[in-house]
C-alpha positions as a LaTeX table, in Angstrom:
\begin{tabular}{lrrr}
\hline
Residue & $x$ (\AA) & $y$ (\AA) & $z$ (\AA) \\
\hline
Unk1 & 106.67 & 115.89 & 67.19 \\
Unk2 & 104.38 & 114.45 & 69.81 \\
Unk3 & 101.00 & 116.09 & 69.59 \\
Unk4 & 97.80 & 116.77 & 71.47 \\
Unk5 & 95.83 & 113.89 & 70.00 \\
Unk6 & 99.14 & 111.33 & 71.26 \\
Unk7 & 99.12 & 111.36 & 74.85 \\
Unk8 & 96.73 & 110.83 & 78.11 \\
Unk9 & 95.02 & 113.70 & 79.08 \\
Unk10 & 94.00 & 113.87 & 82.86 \\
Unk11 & 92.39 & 116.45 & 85.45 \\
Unk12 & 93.76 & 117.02 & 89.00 \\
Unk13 & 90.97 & 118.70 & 90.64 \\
Unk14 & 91.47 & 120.45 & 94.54 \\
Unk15 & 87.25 & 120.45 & 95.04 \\
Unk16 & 87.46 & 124.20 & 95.48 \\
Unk17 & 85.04 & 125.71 & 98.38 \\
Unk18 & 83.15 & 128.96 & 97.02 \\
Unk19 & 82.72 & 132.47 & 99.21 \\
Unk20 & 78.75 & 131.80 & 98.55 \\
Unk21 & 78.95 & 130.43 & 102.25 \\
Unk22 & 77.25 & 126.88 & 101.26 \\
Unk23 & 80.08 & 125.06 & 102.74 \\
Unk24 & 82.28 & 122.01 & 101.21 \\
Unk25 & 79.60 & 119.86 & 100.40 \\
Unk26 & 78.85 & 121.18 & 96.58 \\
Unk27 & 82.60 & 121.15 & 96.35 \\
Unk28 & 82.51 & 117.65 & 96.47 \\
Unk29 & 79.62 & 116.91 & 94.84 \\
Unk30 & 81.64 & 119.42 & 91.79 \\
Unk31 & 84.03 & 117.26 & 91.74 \\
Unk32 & 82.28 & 114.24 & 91.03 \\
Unk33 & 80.25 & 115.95 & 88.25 \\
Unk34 & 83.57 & 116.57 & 86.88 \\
Unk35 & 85.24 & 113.52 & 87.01 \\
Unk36 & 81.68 & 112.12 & 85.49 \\
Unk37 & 82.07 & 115.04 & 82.53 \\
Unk38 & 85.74 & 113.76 & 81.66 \\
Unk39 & 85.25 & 110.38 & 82.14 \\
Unk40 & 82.70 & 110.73 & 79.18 \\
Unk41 & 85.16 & 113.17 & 77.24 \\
Unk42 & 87.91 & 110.49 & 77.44 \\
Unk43 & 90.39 & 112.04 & 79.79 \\
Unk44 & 92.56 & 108.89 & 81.29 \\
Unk45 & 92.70 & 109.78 & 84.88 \\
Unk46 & 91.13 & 112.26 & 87.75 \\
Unk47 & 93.79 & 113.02 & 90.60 \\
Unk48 & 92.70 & 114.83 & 93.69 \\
Unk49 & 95.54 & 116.21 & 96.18 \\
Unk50 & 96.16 & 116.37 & 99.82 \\
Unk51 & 95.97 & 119.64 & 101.26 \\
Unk52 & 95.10 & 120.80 & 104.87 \\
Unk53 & 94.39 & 123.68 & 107.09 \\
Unk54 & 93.05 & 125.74 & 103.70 \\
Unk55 & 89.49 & 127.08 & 103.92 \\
Unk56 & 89.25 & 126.63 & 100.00 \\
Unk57 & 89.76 & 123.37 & 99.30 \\
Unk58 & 87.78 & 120.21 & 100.38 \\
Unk59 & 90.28 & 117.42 & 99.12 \\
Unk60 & 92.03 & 116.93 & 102.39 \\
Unk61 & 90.95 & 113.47 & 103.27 \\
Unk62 & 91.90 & 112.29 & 100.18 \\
Unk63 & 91.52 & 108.55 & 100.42 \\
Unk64 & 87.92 & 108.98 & 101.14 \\
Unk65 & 87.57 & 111.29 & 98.24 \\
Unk66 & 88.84 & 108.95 & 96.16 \\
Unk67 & 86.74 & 106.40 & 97.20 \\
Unk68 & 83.51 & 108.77 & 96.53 \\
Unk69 & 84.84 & 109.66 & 92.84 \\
Unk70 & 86.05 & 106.11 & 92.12 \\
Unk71 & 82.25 & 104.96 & 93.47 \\
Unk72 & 80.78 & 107.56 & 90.72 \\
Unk73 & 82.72 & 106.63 & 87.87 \\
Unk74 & 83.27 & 103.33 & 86.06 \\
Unk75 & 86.30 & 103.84 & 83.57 \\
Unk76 & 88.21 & 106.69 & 84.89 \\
Unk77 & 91.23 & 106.13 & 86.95 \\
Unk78 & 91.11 & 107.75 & 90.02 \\
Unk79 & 93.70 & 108.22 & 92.40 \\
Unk80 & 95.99 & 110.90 & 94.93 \\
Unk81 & 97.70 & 113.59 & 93.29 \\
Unk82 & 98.83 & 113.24 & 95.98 \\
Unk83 & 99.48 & 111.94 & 99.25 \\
Unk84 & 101.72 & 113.85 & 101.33 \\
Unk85 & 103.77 & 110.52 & 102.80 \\
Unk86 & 105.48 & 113.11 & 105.30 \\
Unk87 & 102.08 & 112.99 & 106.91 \\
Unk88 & 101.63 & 109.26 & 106.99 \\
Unk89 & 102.29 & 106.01 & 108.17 \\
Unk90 & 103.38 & 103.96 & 104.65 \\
Unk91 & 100.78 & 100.98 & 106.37 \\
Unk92 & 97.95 & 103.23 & 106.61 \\
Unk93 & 98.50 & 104.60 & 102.92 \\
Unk94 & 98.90 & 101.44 & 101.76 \\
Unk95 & 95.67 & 100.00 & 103.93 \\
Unk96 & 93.81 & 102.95 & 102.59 \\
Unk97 & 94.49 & 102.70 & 98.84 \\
Unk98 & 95.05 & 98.98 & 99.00 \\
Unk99 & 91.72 & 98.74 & 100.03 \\
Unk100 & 90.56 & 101.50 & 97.43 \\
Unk101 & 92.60 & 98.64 & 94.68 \\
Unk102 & 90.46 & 96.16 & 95.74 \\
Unk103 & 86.74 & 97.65 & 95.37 \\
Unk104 & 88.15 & 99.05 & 92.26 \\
Unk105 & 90.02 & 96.93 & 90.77 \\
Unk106 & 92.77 & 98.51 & 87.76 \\
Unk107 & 91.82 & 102.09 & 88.15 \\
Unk108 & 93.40 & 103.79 & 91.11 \\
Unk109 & 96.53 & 105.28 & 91.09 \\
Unk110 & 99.11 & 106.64 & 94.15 \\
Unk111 & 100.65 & 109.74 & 94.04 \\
Unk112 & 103.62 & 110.41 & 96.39 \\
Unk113 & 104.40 & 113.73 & 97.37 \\
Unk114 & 107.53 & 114.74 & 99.79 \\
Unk115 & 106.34 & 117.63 & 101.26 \\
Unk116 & 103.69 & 117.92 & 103.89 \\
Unk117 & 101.69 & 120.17 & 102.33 \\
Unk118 & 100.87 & 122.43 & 105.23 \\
Unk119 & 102.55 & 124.89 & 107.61 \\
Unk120 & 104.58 & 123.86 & 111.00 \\
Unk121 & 101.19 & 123.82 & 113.37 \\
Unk122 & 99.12 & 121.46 & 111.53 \\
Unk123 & 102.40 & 119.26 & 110.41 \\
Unk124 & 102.29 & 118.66 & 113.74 \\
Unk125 & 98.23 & 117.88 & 114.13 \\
Unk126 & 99.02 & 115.46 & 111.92 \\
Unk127 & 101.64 & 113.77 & 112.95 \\
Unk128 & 101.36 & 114.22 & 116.52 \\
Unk129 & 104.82 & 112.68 & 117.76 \\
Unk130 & 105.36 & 110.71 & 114.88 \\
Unk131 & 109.07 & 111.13 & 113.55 \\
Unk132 & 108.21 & 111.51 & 109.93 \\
Unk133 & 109.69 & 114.19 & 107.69 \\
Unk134 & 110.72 & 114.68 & 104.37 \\
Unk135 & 114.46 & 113.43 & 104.78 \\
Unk136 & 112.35 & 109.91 & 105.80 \\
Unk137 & 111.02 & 109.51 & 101.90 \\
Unk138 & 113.45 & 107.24 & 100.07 \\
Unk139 & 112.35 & 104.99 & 103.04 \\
Unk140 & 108.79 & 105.10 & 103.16 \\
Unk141 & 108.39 & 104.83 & 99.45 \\
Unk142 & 110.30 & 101.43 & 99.90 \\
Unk143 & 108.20 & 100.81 & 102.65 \\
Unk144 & 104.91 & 101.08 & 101.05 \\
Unk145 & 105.95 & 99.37 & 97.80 \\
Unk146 & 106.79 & 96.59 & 100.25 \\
Unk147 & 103.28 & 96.65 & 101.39 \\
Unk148 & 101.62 & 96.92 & 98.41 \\
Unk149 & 103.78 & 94.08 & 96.95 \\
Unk150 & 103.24 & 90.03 & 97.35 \\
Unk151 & 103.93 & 89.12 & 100.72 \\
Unk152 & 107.25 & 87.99 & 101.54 \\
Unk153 & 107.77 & 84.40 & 103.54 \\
Unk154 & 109.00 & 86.15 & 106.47 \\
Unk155 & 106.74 & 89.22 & 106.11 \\
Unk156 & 105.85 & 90.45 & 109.47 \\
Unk157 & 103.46 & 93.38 & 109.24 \\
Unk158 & 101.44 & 93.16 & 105.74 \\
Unk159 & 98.59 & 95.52 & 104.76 \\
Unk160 & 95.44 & 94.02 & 104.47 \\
Unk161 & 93.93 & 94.64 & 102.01 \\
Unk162 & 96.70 & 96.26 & 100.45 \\
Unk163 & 99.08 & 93.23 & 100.13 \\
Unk164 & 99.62 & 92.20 & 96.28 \\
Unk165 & 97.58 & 95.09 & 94.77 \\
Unk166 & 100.91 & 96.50 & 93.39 \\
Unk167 & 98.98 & 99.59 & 93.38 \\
Unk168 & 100.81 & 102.22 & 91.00 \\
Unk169 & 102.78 & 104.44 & 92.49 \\
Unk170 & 103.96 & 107.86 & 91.21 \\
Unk171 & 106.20 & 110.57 & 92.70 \\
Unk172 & 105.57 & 113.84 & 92.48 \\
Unk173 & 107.70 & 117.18 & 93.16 \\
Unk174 & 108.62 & 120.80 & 92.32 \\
Unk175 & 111.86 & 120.15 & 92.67 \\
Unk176 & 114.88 & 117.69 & 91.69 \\
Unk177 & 114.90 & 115.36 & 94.26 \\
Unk178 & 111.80 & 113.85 & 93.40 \\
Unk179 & 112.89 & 113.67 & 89.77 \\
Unk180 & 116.41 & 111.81 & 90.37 \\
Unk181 & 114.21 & 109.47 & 92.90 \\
Unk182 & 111.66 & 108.37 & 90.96 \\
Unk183 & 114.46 & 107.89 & 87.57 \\
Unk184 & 116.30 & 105.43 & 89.84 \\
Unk185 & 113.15 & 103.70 & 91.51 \\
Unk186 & 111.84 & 103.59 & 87.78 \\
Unk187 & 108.76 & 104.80 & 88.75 \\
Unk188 & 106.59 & 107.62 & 86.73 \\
Unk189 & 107.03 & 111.03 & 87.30 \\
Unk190 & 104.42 & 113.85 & 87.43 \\
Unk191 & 106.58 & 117.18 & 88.14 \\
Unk192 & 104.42 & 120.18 & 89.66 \\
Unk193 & 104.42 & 122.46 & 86.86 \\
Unk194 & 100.68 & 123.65 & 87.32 \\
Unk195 & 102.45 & 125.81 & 90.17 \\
Unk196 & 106.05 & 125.91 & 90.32 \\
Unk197 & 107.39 & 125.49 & 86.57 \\
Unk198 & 110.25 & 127.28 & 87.35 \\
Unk199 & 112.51 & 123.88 & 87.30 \\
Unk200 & 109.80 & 121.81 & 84.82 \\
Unk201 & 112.88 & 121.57 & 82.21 \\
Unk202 & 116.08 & 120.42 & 84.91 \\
Unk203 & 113.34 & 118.14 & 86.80 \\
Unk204 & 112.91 & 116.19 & 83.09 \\
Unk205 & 115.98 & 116.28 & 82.44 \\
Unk206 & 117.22 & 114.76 & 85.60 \\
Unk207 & 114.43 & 112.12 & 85.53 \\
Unk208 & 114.99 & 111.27 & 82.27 \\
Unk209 & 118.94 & 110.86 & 83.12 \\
Unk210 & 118.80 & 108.77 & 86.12 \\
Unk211 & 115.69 & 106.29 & 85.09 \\
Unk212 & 116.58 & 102.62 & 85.10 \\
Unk213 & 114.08 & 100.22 & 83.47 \\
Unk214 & 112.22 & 98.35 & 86.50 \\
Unk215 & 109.17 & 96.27 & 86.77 \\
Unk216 & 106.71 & 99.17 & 86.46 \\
Unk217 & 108.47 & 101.37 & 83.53 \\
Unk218 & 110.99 & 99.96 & 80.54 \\
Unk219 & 111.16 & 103.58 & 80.19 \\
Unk220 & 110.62 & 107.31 & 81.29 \\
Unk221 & 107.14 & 108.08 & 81.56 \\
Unk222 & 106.13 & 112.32 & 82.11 \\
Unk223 & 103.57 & 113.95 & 83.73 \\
Unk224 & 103.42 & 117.72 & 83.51 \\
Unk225 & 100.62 & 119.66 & 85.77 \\
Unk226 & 99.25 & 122.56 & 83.29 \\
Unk227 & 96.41 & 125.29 & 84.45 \\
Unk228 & 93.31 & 125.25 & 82.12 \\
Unk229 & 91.89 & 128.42 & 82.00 \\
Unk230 & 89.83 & 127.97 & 78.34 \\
Unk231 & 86.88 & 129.08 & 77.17 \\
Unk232 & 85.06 & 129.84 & 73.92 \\
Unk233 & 87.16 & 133.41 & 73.56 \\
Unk234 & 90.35 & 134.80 & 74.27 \\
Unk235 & 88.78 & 137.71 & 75.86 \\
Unk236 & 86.35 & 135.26 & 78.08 \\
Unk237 & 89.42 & 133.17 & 79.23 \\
Unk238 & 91.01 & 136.13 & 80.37 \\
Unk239 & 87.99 & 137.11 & 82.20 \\
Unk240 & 86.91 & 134.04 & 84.08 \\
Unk241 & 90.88 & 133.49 & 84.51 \\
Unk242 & 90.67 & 136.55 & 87.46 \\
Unk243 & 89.42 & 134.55 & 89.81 \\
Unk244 & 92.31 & 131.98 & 89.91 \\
Unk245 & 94.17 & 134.66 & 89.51 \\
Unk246 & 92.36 & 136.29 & 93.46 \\
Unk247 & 92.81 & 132.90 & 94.97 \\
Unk248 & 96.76 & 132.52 & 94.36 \\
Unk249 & 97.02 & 136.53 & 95.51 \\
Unk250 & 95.01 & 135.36 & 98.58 \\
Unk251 & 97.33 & 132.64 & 99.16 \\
Unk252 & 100.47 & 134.94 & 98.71 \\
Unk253 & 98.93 & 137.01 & 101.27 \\
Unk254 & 97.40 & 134.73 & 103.42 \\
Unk255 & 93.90 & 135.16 & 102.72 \\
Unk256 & 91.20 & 133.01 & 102.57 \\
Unk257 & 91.28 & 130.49 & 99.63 \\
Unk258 & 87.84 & 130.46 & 98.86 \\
Unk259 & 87.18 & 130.85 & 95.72 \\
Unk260 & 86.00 & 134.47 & 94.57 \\
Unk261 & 83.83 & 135.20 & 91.07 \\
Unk262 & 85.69 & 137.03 & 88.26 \\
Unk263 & 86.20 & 140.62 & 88.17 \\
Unk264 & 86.23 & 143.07 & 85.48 \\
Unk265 & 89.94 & 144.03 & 86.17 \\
Unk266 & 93.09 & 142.88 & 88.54 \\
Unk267 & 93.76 & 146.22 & 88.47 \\
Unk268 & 94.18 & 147.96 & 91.90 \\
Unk269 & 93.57 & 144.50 & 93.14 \\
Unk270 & 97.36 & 143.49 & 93.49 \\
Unk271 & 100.85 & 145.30 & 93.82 \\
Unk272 & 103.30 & 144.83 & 91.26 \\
Unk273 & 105.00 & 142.83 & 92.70 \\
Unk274 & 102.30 & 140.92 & 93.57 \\
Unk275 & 101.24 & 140.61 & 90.19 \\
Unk276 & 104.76 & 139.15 & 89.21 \\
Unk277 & 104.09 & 136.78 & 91.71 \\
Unk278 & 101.07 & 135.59 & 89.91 \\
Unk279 & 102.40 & 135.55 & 87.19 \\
Unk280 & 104.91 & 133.13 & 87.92 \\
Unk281 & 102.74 & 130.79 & 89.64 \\
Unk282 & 101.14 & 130.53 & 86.27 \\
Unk283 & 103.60 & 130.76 & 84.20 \\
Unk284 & 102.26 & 127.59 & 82.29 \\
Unk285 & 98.85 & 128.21 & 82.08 \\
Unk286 & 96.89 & 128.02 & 79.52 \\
Unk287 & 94.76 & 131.06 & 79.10 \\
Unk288 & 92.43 & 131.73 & 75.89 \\
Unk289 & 90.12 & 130.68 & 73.27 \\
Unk290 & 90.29 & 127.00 & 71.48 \\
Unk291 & 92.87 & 128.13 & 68.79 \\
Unk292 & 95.35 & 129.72 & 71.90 \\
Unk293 & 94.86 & 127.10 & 74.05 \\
Unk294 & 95.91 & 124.70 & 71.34 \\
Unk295 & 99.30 & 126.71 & 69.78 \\
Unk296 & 100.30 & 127.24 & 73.68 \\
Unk297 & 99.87 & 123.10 & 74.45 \\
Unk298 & 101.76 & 122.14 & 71.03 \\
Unk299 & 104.84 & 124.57 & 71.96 \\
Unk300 & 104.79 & 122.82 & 75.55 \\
Unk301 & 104.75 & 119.47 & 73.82 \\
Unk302 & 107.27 & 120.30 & 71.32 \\
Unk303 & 109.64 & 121.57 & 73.93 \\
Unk304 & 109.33 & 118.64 & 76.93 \\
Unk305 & 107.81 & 115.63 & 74.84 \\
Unk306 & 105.71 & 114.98 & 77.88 \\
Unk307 & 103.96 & 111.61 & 78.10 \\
Unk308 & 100.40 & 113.29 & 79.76 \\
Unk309 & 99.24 & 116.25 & 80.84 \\
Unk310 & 97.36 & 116.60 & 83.74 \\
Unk311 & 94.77 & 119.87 & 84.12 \\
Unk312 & 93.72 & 121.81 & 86.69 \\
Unk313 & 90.88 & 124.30 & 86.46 \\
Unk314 & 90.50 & 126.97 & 88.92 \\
Unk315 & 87.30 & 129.23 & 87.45 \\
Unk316 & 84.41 & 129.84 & 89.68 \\
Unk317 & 81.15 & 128.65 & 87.87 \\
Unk318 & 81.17 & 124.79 & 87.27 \\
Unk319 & 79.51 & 125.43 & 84.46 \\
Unk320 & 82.89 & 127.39 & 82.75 \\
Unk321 & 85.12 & 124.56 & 84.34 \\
Unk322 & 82.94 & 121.92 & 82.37 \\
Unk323 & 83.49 & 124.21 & 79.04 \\
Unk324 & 87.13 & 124.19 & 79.92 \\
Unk325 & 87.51 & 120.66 & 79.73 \\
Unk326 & 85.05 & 120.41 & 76.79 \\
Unk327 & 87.44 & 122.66 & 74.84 \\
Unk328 & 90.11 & 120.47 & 75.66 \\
Unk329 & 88.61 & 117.36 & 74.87 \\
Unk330 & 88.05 & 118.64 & 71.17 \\
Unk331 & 91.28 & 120.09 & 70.61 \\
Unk332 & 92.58 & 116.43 & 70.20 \\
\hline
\end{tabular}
């Protein structure tokens, strides 16, 4: 049975804002204390992901935050957890992170998502009259591999830098399609079970089914997205764990994101149904004390033989998200 101590561990961090009105700044300055704190703990890689339009999270130029992270780290790989290629131009992506290759050379990574990670109105901020869109992927992956392979003879438009970085690619998704794309591309997978493990199991299973050996992979590689909500008791997790619990409630309701301190209860807080809704947003997580944390992450092991697993940690005080990954770290 594959255990804790046999795999890459990683952290995919969103640089939550705070309600304490100070702004996005410390958020970003968090998340480089962070990545610092794993980097010394051993975790393999530090993802950030591309999200817009959300008052809460400071990640959404995420090629520049990469840069800043990557700058502030030596060993650590850093890359996109992910880029939201909807959004994009392929030659900008691959400028962007093709030039991230270069000034750090073998530790950035590329993570591909399909969707674009926002609603209708800023979709189209972003995009302007560019016809991108999901249905475009399959093409725009190709695209950018093109760019971020050797140049071709009769190459016309190259990405410089960018050209022969072969910068590693990964796609991402909550869904199948992802899954069956990146088995056939033989690419590695990282499946969005942190929020939406609802199809974790089919998405392996699909992978796993469709992946043909290619130049990056001889064989599957698995990358499950798990919520870290540790700390040194059950009854502490639990506690601290209410305010990732308020920030997913906000987002079902369309609240603010920032993040809120813990609270004594949920209770009156959210509607049953609400609650539900929570619930199954986290229905991975890992909530508790060292000893829970670790019988919860060997079950999920045991049952998906996942290659990595990449954290996210959602409580309010840094100080409790460096415990978190402290735990973690001596778990293994």
């Amino acid at each position: 049975m594959t255990r804790l101590a046999d795999i890459n561990i990683s952290v995919l961090d969103l640089a939550p804002i705070r309600d304490d009105d100070a702004g996005p700044q410390p958020a970003l300055h968090n998340s480089l204390a962070l990545a610092q704190h794993v980097e010394r703990l051993g975790f393999t890689r530090f993802w950030v992901a591309e999200h817009h339009n959300i008052d809460g999270i400071a990640s959404s130029a995420t090629a520049v935050l990469v840069g800043y992270l990557a700058a502030g780290t030596s060993t650590l790989r850093v890359g996109a957890g992910g880029v939201m290629l909807p959004n994009h131009a392929p030659l900008v992506i691959a400028e962007q992170f093709g030039t991230l290759a270069t000034l750090y050379p073998g530790r950035i990574d590329l993570g591909l998502g399909r969707a674009p990670g926002s609603d209708q109105f800023t979709a189209h901020a972003l995009r302007r009259e560019r016809s991108g869109s999901a249905e475009d992927f399959p093409q725009d992956v190709e695209e950018l591999q093109r760019y971020l392979g050797p140049r071709t003879p009769n190459q016309r438009v190259i990405a410089m830098p960018g050209s022969g970085t072969n910068v590693p690619i990964w796609l991402l998704g909550s869904s199948l399609f992802s899954a069956q794309l990146a088995g056939e591309k033989g690419l590695p997978y990282a499946f969005a079970s942190h929020f939406a493990p609802r199809m974790m199991h089919e998405a392996i299973r699909v992978y796993r089914q469709h992946f043909r050996p290619s130049a990056v992979l001889e064989k599957p590689y698995v990358m499950l997205g798990v919520p870290l909500l540790a700390a040194d008791s059950d009854e502490q997790a639990e506690h601290l764990a209410t305010s990732a619990y308020q920030r997913i409630l906000a987002l079902i309701r369309g609240h603010s994101m920032l993040q809120r301190p813990p609270v004594a209860s949920m209770d009156g807080l959210w509607q049953a149904h609400e609650k539900q809704a929570v619930g199954e947003f986290f229905g991975l997580a890992v909530v508790g004390g060292p000893e829970k944390v670790r019988a919860r992450l060997e079950v999920l092991l045991e049952q998906t033989d996942a290659d990595e697993l990449i954290f996210t940690c959602d409580f309010y005080a840094v100080a409790d998200r460096l415990r978190a990954f402290e735990i973690l770290a001596q778990l293994r």
